[in-house]
C-alpha positions in Angstrom: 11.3 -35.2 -12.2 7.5 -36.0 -11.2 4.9 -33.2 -10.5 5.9 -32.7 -6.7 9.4 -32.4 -7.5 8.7 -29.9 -9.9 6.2 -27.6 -8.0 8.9 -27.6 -5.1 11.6 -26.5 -7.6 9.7 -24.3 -9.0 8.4 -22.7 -5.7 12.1 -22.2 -4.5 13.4 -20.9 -7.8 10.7 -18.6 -7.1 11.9 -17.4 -3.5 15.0 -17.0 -4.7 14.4 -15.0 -7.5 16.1 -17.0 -10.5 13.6 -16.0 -13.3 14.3 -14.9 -16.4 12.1 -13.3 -18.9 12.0 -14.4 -22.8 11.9 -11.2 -25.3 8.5 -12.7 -25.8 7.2 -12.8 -22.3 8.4 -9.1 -21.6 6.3 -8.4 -24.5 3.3 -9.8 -23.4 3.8 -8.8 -20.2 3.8 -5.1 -21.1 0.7 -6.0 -23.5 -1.6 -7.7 -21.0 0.0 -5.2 -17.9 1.7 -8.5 -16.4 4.9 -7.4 -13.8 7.2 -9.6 -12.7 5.8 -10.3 -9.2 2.7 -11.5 -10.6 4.9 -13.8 -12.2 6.4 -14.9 -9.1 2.8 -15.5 -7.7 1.7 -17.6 -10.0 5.0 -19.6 -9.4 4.3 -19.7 -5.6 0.7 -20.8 -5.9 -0.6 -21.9 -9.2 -1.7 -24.9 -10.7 0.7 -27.2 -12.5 -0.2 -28.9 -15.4 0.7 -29.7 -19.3 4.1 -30.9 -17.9 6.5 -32.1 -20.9 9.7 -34.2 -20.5 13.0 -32.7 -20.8 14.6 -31.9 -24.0 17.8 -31.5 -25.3 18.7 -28.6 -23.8 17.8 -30.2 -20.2 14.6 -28.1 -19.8 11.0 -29.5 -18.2 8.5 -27.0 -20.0 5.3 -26.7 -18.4 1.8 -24.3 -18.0 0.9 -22.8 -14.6 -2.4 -21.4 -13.8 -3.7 -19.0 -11.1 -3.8 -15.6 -10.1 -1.9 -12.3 -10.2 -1.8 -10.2 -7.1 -5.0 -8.1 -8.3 -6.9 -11.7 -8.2 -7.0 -11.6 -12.1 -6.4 -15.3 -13.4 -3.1 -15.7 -15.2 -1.4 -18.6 -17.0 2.3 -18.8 -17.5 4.4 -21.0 -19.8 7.5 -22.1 -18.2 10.3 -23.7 -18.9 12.2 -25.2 -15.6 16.1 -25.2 -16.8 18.6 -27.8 -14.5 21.5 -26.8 -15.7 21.4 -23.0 -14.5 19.2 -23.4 -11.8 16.6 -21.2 -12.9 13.0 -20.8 -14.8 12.4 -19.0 -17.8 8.9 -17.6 -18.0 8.1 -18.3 -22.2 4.9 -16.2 -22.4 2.3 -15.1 -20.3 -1.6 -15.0 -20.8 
């Protein structure tokens, strides 16, 4: 999948809400008073980079950066997964 592919996958997985939250995520979530549409945001109009090829588990993990709703910067660890149609937010920071 190249870098526009992904950002447009990523950007409709968005819209439609298929985001799930690792036990570590939620953690630093609560931690660094992230919520979930801040999340969202950053999948809608952050900056893609660090972009890894797909493992075994048919997963493109990559790092987004932009900002929350407040206009605080935010960087999310992602990990874009084919198979269920959805993105897994790894950690956020």
């Amino acid at each position: 999948m190249n870098r526009t592919t992904l950002k447009t996958t990523l950007r409709n997985l968005a819209q439609n809400h298929c985001l799930i939250l690792s036990t570590h995520c939620k953690r630093r979530m609560e931690k660094r008073n992230v919520t979930s549409e801040d999340i969202l945001h950053v999948l809608m109009w952050g900056d893609l980079s660090e972009i890894q090829k797909q493992n075994e588990n048919q997963e493109i993990k990559c790092k987004l950066t932009g900002k929350d709703i407040e206009g605080d910067r935010l960087t999310l660890q992602v990990a874009v997964c084919e198979k269920n149609n959805s993105v897994i937010c790894i950690t956020v920071y």
